[in-house]
C-alpha positions as CSV (number, residue, x, y, z in Angstrom):
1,X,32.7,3.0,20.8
2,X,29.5,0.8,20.9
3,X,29.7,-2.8,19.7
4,X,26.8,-4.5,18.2
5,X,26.1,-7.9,16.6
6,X,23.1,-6.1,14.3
7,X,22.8,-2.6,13.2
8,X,19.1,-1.4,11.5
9,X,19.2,1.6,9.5
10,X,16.1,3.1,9.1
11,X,12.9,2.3,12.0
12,X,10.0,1.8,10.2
13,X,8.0,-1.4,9.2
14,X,10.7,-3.4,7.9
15,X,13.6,-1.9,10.3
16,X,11.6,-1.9,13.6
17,X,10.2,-5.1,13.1
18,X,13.8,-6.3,12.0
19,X,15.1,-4.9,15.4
20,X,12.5,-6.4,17.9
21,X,13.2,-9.9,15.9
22,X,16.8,-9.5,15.9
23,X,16.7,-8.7,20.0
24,X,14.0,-11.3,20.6
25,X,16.9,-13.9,18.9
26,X,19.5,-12.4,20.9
27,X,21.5,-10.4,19.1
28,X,22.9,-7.3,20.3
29,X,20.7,-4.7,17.9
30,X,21.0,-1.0,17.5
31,X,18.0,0.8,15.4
32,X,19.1,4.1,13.4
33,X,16.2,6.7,13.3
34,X,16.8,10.2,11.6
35,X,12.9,11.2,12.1
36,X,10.0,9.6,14.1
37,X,10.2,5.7,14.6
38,X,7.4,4.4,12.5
39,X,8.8,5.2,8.8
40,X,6.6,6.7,6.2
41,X,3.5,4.1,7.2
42,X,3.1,5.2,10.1
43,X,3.4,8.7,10.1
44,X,2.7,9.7,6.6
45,X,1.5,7.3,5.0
46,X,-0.5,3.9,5.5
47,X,-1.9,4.6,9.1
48,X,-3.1,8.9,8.7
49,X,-4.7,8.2,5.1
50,X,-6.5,5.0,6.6
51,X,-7.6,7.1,9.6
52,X,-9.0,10.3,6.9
53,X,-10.7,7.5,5.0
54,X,-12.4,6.3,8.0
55,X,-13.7,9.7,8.8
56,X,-15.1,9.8,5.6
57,X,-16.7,6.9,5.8
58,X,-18.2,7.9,8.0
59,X,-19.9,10.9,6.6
60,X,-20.7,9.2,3.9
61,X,-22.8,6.9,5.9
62,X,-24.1,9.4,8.2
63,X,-25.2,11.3,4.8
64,X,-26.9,7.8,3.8
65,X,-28.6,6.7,6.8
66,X,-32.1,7.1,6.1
67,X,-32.1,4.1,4.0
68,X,-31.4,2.2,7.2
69,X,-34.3,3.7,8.9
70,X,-32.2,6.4,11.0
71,X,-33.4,10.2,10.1
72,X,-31.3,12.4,10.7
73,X,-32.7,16.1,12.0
74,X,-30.2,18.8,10.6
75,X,-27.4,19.5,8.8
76,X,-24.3,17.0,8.0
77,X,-21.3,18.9,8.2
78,X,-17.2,18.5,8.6
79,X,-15.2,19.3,11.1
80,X,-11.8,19.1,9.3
81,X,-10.1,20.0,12.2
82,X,-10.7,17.6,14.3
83,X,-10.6,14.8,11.4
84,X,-7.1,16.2,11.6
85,X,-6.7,16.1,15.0
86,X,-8.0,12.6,15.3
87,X,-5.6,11.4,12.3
88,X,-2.7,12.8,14.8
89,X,-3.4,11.4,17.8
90,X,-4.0,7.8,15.9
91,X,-0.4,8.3,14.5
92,X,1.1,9.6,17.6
93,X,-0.3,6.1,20.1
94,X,1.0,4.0,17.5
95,X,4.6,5.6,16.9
96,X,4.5,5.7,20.9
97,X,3.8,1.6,20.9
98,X,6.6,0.8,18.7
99,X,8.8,2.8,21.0
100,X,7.9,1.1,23.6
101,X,8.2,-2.5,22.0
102,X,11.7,-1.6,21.0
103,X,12.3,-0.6,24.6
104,X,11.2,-3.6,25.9
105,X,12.8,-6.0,23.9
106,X,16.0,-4.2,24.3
107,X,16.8,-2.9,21.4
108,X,19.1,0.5,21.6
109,X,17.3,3.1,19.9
110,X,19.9,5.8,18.5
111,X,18.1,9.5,17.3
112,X,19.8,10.9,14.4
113,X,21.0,10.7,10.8
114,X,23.1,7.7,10.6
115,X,25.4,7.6,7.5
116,X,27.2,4.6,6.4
117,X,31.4,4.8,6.5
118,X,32.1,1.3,5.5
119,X,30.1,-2.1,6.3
120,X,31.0,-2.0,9.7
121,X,31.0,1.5,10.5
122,X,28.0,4.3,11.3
123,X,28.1,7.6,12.1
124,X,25.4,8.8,14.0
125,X,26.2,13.0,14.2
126,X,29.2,12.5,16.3
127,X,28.9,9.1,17.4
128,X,30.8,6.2,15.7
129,X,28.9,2.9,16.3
130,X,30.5,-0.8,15.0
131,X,28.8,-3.8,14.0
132,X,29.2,-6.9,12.4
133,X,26.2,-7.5,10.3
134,X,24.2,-4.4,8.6
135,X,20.1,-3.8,7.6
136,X,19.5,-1.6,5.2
137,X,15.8,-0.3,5.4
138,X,16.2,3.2,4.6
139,X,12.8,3.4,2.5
140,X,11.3,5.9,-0.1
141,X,10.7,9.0,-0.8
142,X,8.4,10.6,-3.6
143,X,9.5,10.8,-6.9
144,X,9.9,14.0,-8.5
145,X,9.8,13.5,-12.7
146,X,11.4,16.3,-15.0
147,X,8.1,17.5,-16.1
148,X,8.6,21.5,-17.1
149,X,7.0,23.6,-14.3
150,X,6.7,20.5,-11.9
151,X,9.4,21.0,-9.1
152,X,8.8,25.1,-9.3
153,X,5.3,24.5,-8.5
154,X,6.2,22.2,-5.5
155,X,8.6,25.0,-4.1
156,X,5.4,27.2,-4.4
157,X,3.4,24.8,-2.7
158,X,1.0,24.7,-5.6
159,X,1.9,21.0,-6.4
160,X,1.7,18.8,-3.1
161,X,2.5,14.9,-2.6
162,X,0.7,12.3,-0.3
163,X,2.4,14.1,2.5
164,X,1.7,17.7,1.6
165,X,-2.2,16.3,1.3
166,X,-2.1,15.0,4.7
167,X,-1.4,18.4,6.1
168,X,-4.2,20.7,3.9
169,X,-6.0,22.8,5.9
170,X,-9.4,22.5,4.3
171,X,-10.9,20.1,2.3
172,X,-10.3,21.6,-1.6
173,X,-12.9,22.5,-3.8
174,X,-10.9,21.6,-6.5
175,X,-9.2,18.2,-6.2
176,X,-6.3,17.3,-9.3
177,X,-4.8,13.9,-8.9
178,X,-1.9,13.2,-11.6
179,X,-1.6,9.7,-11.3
180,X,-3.8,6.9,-11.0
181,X,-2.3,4.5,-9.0
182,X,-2.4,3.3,-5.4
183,X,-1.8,6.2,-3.4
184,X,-3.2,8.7,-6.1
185,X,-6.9,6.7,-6.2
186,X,-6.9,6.6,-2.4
187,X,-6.9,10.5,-2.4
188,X,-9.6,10.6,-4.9
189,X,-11.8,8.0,-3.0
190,X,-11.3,10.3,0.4
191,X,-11.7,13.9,-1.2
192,X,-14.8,13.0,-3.7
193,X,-16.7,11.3,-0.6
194,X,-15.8,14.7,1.3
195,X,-16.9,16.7,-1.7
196,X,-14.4,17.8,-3.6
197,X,-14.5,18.1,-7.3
198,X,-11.9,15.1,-8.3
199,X,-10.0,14.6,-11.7
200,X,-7.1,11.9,-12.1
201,X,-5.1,11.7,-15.0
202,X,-3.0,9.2,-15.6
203,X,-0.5,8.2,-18.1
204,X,-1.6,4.4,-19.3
205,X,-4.7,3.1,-17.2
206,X,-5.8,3.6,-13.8
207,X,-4.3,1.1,-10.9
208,X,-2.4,-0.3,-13.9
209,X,-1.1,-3.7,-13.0
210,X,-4.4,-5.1,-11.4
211,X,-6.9,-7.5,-12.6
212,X,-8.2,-5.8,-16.1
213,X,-12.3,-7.3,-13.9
214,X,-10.7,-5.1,-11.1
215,X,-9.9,-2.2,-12.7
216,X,-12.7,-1.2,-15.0
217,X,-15.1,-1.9,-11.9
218,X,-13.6,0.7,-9.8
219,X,-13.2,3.3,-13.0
220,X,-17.1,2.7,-13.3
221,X,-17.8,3.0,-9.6
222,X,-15.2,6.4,-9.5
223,X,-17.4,7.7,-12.2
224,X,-21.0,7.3,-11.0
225,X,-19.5,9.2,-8.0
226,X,-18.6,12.3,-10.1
227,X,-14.8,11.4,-10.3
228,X,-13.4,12.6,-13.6
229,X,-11.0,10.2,-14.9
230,X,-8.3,10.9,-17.9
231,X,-6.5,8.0,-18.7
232,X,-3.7,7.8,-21.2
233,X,-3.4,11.8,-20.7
234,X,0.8,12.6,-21.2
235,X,1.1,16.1,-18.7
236,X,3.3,18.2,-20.6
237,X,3.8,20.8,-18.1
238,X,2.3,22.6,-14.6
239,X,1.5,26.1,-15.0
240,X,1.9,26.6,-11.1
241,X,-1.6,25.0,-10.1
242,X,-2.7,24.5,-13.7
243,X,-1.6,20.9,-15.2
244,X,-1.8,21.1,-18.7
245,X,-1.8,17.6,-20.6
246,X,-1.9,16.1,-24.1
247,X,-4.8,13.5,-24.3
248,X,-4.8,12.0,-27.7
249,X,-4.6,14.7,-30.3
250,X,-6.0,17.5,-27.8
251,X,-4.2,19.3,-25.2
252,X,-6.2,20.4,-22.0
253,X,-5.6,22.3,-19.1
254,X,-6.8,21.4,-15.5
255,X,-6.4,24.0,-12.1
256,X,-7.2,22.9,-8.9
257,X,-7.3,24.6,-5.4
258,X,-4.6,21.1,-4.5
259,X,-3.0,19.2,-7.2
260,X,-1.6,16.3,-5.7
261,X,1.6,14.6,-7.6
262,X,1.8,10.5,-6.8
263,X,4.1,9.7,-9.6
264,X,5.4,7.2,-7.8
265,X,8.6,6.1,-5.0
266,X,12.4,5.6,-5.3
267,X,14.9,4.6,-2.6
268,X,16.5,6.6,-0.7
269,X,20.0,5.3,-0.9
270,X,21.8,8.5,0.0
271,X,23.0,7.2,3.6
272,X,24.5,3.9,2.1
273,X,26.4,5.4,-1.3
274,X,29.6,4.9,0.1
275,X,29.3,1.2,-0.1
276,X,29.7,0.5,-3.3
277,X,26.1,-1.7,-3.7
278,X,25.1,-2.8,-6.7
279,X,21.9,-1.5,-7.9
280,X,18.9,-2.6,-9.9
281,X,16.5,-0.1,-11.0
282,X,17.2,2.4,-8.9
283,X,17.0,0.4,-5.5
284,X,19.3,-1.8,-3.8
285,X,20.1,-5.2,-5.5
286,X,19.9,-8.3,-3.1
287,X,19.6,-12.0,-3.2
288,X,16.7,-15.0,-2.5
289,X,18.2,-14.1,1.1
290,X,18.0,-10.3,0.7
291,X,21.8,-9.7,0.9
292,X,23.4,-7.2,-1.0
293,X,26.6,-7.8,-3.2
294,X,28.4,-6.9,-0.1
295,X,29.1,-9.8,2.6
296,X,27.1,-9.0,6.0
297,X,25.1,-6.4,4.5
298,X,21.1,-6.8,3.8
299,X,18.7,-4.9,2.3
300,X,14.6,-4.8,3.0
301,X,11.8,-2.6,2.1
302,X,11.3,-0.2,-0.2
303,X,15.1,0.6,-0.6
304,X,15.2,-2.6,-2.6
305,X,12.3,-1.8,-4.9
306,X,11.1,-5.0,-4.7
307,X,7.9,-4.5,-3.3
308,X,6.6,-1.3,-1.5
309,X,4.4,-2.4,1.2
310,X,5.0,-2.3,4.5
311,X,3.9,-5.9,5.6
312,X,6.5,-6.8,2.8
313,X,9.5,-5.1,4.4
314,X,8.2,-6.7,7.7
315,X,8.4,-9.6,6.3
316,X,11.7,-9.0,4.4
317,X,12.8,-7.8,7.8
318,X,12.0,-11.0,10.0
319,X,14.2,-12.9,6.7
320,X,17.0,-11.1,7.2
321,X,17.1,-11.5,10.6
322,X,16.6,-15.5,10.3
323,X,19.4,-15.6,7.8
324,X,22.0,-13.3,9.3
325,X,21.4,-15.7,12.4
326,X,22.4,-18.7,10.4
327,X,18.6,-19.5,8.6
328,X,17.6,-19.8,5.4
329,X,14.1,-17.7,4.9
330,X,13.6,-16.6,1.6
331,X,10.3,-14.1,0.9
332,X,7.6,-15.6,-2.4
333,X,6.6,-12.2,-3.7
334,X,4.0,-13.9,-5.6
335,X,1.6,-14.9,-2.1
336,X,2.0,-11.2,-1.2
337,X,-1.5,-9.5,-0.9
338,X,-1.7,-5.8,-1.8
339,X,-4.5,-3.4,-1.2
340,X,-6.4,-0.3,-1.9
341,X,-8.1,1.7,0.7
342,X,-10.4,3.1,-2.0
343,X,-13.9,3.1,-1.6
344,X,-15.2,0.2,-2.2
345,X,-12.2,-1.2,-1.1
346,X,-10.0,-3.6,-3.7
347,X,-7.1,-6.5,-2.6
348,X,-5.3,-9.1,-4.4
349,X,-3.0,-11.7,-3.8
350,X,-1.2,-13.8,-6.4
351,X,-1.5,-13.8,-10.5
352,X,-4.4,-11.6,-12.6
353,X,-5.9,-13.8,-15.0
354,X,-3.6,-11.8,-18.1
355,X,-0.4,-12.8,-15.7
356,X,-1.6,-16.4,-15.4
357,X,-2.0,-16.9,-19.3
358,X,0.9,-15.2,-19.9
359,X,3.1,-17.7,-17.9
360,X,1.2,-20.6,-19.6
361,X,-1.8,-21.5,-17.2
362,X,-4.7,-23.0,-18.9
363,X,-6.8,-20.5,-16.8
364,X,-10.4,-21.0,-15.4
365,X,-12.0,-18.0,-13.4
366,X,-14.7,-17.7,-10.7
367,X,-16.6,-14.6,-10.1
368,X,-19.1,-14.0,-7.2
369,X,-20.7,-10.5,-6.7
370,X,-21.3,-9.1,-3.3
371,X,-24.9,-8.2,-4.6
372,X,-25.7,-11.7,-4.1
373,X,-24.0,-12.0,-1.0
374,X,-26.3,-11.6,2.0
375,X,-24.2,-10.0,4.5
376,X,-23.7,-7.2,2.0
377,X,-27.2,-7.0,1.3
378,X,-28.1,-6.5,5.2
379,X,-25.3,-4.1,5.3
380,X,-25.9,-2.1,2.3
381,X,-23.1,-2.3,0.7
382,X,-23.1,-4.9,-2.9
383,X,-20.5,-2.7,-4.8
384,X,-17.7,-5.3,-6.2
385,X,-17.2,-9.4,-6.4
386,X,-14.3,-12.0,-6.1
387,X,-12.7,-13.4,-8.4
388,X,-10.9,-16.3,-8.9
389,X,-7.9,-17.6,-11.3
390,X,-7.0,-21.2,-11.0
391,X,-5.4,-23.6,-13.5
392,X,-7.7,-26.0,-14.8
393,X,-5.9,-29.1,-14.9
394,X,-5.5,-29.6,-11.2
395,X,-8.0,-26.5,-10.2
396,X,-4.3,-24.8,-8.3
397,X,-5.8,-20.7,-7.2
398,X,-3.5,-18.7,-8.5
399,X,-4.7,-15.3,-7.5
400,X,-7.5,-14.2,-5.6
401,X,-8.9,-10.6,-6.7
402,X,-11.4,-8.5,-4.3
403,X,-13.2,-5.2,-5.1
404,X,-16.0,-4.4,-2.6
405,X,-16.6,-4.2,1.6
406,X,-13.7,-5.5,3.3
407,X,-12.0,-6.9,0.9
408,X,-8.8,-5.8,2.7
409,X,-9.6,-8.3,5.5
410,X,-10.9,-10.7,3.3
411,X,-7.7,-11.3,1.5
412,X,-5.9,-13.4,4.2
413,X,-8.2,-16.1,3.3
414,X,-6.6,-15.6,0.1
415,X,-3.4,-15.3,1.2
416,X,-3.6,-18.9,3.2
417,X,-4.9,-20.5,0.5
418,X,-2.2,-19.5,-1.8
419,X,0.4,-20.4,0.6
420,X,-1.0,-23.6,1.5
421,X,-1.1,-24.4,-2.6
422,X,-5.0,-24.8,-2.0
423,X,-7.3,-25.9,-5.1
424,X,-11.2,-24.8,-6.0
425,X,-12.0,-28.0,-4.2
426,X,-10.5,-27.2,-0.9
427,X,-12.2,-23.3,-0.8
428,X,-15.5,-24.6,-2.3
429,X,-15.4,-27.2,-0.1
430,X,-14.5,-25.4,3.4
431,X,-17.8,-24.2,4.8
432,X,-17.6,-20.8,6.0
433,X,-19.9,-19.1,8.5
434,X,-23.4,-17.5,7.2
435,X,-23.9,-15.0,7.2
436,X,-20.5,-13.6,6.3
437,X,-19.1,-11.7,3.5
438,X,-16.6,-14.7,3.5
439,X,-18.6,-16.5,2.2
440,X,-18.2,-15.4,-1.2
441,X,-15.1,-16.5,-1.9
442,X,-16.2,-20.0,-1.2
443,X,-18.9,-18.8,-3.9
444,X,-16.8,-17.7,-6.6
445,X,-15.0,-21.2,-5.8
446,X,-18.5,-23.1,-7.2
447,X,-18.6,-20.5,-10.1
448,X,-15.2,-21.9,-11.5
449,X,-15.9,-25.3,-11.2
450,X,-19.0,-24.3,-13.0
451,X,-21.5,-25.6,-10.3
452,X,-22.7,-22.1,-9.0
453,X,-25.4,-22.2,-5.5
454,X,-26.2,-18.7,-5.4
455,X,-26.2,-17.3,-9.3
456,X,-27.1,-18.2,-11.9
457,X,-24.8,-20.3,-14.0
């Protein structure tokens, strides 16, 4: 019977990373895998939808070239196939480098569907493995509402989630998206750029939660591109590939050749139900130290609904680790950034301005657009600004919000500055490199303290 110090349940980004930490630290570690190391990121989720969205990127510059001076003599045209094909072999190098990191830090890698007997005790098919502390990073799986008509048209394959529209076969004509959140507005970014005809409907208000700046920018930008948008629309029912929803006092029907389903995630707590943990909101309840109820036994990454994003559960999973090993490493969910892979691209980190007043700030806010921004002038693309919330008795950022080119790698600027409790002063005041896109957060640093360089005040 095999003997370990710390066992990880579940290898993708929070349980591999808690693995390679917990060997590095030296801890005997055993990681629990049912399917491909990697998780749902890697495979299905963060890394092939990032690759497709590059591809059409792509296009979409290749279609717009000529106002860069590059003509192009003939006919622009997909190859879905081999966007395919190169989404794959993206997936499959990566999946193959965490294997091998786990290898070489010498971490025991067991194949198989590992279910919980007690906090001590896993079964992996016929294999009983013990150990004395226990990581719980089983993830999420899509969740399924009981909307009439929904899970019959997902056994026809007539209702798909993010997975099923990882694996269509040809870019549909017709492109319903019910649900206007992260995952569902990254579809409708890749498949209107590729030319599909898109519609979201949402219940309350696309990419609800964000910055209110944030979100009617992008529902502007998705309409000038032909992207129909339905918000507050209640779906009654799915009539196979027909979704048929109440918007105000009308109801309307809306067929598509894919109707994609991102309603959103829930844990997958199945492996662990003998345990007896205590549960809030449908995922696993832990502490500041991301312990369960149950001594010895953590949870981290989407299985306890705190925050579904891989670099969280990486995060969550390096805590764990610390803290099992005698640390004390606790997680601030507020100085987590988040992102959407839409196009043009949006991240945040920290409070909206609505989030900041509500919790009593006497809020002052900053916004820069990249159509002033050189960088983005030169590159051609000026969709989007920054903005800034601070407080305005001591000029504390309390959120940074970014719609437009990069702003995924922008926000660990953002990020920093949060951690490091940095004021207006010290972002206005940190000269950044011209000409950079960076440079406009230092910008929309002027514009709250009301002495703007390059607008207008």
């Amino acid at each position: 019977m095999a003997q370990y110090d710390i066992a990880v349940l579940g290898g993708g980004p929070g349980g591999y990373v808690a693995a390679i930490r917990a060997a590095q630290r030296g801890a005997r570690t055993v990681l629990i895998e049912k399917e491909t190391l990697g998780g749902v990121c890697l495979n299905v989720g963060c890394i092939p939808t990032k690759t497709l969205l590059r591809s059409a990127q792509v296009y979409q510059e290749v279609i717009d070239a000529a106002q860069f001076g590059i003509i192009v003599d003939g006919k622009v045209k997909l190859d879905w196939p081999s966007i395919l094909s190169r989404k794959d072999k993206v997936v499959k190098q990566l999946t193959g480098g965490v294997t091998q990191l786990l290898k070489a830090n010498g971490v025991d890698v067991k194949h198989g569907y590992g279910l919980v007997r007690d906090k001590n005790t896993i079964v992996v098919d016929d294999e009983e493995i013990q150990t004395k502390n226990l990581i719980i990073a089983t993830g999420s799986r899509p969740a399924i509402l009981p909307i009439p008509g929904l899970q019959d048209a997902i056994d026809r394959g007539l209702a798909i989630d993010s997975t099923g529209a990882l694996q269509l076969q040809e870019v549909p004509e017709r492109f319903v998206v019910v649900g206007g959140g992260v995952i569902g507005i990254e579809f409708a970014a890749l498949f209107s750029t590729l030319g599909s005809k898109v519609t979201v409907l949402e219940k309350f208000s696309i990419l609800n939660g964000l910055d209110a700046d944030i979100q009617a920018h992008m529902r502007r930008f998705l309409k000038r591109r032909g992207v129909e948008i339905y918000e507050n629309a209640d779906v009654q029912r799915f009539d196979g590939s027909r979704v048929v929803v109440d918007i105000g006092a009308e109801v309307r029907e809306f067929e598509g050749d894919a109707v994609l389903v991102s309603l959103g995630r829930r844990p997958n707590i199945d492996a662990v139900s003998s345990l007896g943990l205590e549960l809030d909101r449908g995922g696993i309840k832990t502490n500041d130290r991301l312990e369960t109820n149950i001594s010895g036994v953590y949870a981290i990454g989407d299985v306890n609904g705190k925050q579904m994003l891989a670099h969280t559960a990486s995060a969550e999973g390096i805590a764990a680790v610390e803290n099992i090993l005698g640390g004390s490493a606790e997680i601030d969910y507020d100085k987590i950034p988040a992102c959407v892979y839409s196009f043009p691209e949006i991240a945040v980190v920290g409070l909206t301005e609505e989030q900041a007043e509500s919790r009593g700030h006497d809020v002052q806010t900053g916004m820069f657009p990249f159509a002033a921004n050189g960088k983005a002038l030169a590159e051609g693309q000026t969709e989007g600004f920054v903005k800034i919330v601070a407080d305005k008795k001591y000029g504390e950022v309390l959120g940074i919000h970014i719609i437009g080119p990069h702003a995924t790698d922008l926000i660990a600027e953002a990020a920093n500055a949060l951690r490091l409790e940095s004021t207006l002063y010290d972002l206005a005041e940190t000269v950044h490199p011209h000409p950079t896109l960076s440079e406009a957060v230092m910008e929309a640093a002027h514009v709250a303290l009301g002495q703007p360089i390059h607008v207008a005040r």
